[in-house]
N, C-alpha and C positions, 0 to 999 in steps of 0.2 A: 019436559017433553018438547017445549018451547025450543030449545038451547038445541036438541034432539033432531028435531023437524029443520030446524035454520040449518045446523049441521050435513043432514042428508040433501037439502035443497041447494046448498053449496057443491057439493061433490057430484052432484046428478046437473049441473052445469058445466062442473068444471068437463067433466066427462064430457058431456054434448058439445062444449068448443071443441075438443080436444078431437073427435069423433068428426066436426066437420071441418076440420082444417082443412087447408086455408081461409078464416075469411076476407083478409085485405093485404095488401104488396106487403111481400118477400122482401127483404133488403139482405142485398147480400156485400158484404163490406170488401173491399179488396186494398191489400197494406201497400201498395204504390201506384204511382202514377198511372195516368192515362196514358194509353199507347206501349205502357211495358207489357212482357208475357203474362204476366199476372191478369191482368186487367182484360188481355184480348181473351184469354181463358172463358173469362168470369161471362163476359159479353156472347162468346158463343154457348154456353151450358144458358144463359139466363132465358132463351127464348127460347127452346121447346120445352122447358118447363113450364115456361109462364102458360103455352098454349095445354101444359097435362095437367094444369092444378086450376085454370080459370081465372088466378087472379096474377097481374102485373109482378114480375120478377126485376127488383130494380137493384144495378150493380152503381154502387159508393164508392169512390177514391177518397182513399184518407192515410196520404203518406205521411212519412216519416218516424226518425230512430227507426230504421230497421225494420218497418212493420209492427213495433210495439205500442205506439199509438193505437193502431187499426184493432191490437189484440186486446190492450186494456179496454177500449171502449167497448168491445164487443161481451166481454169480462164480464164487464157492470151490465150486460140489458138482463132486460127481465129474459126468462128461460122458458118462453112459447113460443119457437122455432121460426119466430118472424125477423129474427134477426141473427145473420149467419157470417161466418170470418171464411173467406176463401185462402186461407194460412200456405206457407209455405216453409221449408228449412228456417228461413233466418226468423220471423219470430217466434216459431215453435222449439226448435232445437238450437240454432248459434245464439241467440238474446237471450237465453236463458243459462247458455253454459259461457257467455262471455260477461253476465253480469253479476257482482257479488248479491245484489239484491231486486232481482229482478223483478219487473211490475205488476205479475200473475206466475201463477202454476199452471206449464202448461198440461199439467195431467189434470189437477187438483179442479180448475176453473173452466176447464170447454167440455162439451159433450160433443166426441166424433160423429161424424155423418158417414161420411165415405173418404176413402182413399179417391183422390183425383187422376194422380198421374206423374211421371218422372219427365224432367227438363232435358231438351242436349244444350250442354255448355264446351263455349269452345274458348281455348286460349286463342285471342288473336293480338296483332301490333299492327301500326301504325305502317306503311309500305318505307316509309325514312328508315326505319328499323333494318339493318343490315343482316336478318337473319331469315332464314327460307324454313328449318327445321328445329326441335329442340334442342340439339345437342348445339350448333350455333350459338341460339339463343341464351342460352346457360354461360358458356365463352363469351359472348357479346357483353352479358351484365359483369361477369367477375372480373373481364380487363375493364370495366367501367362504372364501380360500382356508385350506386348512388346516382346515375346519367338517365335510369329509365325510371319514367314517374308512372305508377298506375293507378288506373282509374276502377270505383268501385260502385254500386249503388245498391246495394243490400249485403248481409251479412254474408249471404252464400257466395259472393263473389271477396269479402275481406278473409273468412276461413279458408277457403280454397286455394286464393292467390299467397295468402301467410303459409300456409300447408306446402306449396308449389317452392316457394324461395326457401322454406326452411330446408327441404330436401334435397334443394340446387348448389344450398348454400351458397345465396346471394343477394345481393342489397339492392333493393328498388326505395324510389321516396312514394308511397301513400297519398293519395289523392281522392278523397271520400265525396259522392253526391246524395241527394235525396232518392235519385230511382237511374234504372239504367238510362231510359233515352237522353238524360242531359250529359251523364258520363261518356254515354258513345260519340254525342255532337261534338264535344270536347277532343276524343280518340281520334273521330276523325278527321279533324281540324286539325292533328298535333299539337294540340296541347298537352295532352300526355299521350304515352308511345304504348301501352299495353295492357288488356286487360282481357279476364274471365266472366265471358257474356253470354246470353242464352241466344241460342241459334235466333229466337224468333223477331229479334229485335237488331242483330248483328247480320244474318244472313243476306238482304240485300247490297248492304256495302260490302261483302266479300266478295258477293258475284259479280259485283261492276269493278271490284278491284282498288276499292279505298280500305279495305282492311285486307289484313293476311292472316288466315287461318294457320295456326302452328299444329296444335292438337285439338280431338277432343277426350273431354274427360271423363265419357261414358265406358263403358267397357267393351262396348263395341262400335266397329265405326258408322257412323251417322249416313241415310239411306238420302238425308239431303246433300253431304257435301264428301261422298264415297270416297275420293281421294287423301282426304285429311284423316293421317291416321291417329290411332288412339294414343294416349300420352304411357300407356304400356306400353303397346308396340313399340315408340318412340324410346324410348330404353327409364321410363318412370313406374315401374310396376308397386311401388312402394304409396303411390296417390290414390285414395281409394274416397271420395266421399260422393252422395246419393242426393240429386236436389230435386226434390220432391214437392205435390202440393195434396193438399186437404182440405175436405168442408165442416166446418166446427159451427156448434151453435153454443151459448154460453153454457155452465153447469149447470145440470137438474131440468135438462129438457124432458119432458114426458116423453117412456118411451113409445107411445103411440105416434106422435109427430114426427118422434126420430126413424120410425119406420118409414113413416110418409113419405117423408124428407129421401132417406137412402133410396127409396124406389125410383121414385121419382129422376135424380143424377143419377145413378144408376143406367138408369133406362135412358136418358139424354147421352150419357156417357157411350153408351152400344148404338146408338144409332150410325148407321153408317157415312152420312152427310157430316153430324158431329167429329166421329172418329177421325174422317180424312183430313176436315177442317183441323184439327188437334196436331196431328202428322206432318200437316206442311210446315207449323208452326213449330215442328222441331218436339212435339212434346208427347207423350207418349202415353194418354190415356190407361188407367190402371182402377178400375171401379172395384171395392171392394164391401166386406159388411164395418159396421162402427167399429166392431172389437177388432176385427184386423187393422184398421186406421189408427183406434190406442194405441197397441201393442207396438206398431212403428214408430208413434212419437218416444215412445219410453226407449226405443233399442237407438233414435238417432240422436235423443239427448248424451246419451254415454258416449257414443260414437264421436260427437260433434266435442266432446269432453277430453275426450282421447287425443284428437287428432291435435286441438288450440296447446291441451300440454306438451305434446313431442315439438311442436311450431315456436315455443316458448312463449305464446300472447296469455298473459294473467288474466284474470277477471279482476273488471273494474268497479 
């Protein structure tokens, strides 16, 4: 009865945390730097949360590899919703279909929270670059192949830009950073001439006119820079990939927290101060429930699978 009693006295605790979540700071992990999209994300969702749940909502940078760092650590925590991955395509879907043995599952090892929201990403260059449009640009690298270096700083910018040349069929040199904002300081320095950047960290240098917008690679054009059309319209209807972000908490979170958790972003997410905030930033708010959030990692790992084989990048 002993063993009985200890047993029931366990579970009628765990219950009562679980029941008054949160008691102490949210940490919510973000896989790159300070000052990329990712990061200004995390910073505008962290504070009317922090004000709906009572206790402190603190956002973590911890770049690097891709965002696989950020996702392994987040992997290993304990699974009571205090500690959360603000994920995106490349540690969720590219690091797992570009590595032979990659450092989690990302179905196996997170528990979703909610779908966050979709990126605008734009091809841009360097204003040296001799090209105003794609079809240019495509001529410009095949009479020079191997002249244009680009710049990368997460997976979703290596998939898309390998995606982009495989289709062009054309030879750029590869130029990898830890996160976007050192690849763009670089971009627009000219040290390297081009690359696949999220609006919200390239769009001030397009409007003063140190980058040049070629396409974007949404499927419709962007309500920030209306002129720049899509890389369909632009004669590439064969480029198709979705960069997306999500809130993960490790596996085996109870699902009473994970409701918590969903309401809560959720409801930051619909605020209309949020939303606009999100918009200017190029990024396009998408709240969803956890099982819609799975369902998309599993359709954008095949996806992200699909596209690295036709591009011919092997897993390493």
């Amino acid at each position: 009865m002993s063993r009985l009693a200890a047993l029931v006295a366990l579970l009628v605790c765990s219950w009562s945390a679980q029941a008054q979540f949160p008691l102490k700071p949210v940490r919510i992990v973000v896989p790159f730097p300070g000052g990329s999209a990712t990061d200004t994300i995390g910073r505008l969702l962290a504070g009317p949360v922090s004000q709906s749940i009572g206790q402190p909502v603190v956002v973590e940078n911890k770049a690097g590899a891709d965002g696989a760092i950020a996702a392994a650590e987040v992997a290993k925590s304990a699974p009571d919703g205090y500690t959360l991955l603000l994920a995106t395509n490349s540690p969720m879907s590219a690091v797992p279909a570009m590595k032979k043995a990659p450092p989690y599952d990302p179905v196996a090892d997170f528990t979703p929270i909610t779908d966050v929201g979709r990126y605008t990403f734009f091809i841009v260059v360097h204003p040296d670059v001799p090209a105003r449009n794609l079809r240019e640009l495509i001529d410009y690298a095949r009479l020079n192949p191997g002249k244009l270096n680009y710049a990368t700083g997460n997976t979703s910018g290596i998939v898309s830009t390998a995606s982009f040349a495989s289709i062009a069929n054309i030879q750029m040199v590869h130029v990898p950073y830890k996160g976007e904002p050192q690849a763009l300081t670089d971009l627009v320095t000219g040290r390297v001439q081009l690359m696949v950047v999220s609006s919200g960290t390239a769009l001030p240098h397009i409007r003063e006119g140190r980058l040049r917008a070629i396409v974007t690679t949404l499927r419709a054009r962007s309500p920030l820079l209306p002129e720049v059309p899509t890389i369909a319209e632009a004669g590439m209807p064969q480029f198709s990939l979705t960069s997306w972000a999500g809130l993960f908490g490790p596996a085996k979170v109870p699902p009473e927290v994970v409701g918590r958790l969903n309401r809560e972003f959720v409801a930051a997410l619909k605020r209309p101060e949020i939303s606009d905030a999100l918009l200017k930033q190029g990024f396009a708010p998408n709240p969803s429930s956890p099982a819609a959030l799975g369902e998309l990692v599993k359709e954008q790992i095949e996806s992200y699978r699909r596209v690295l084989r036709a591009a011919g990048v092997e897993p390493e």
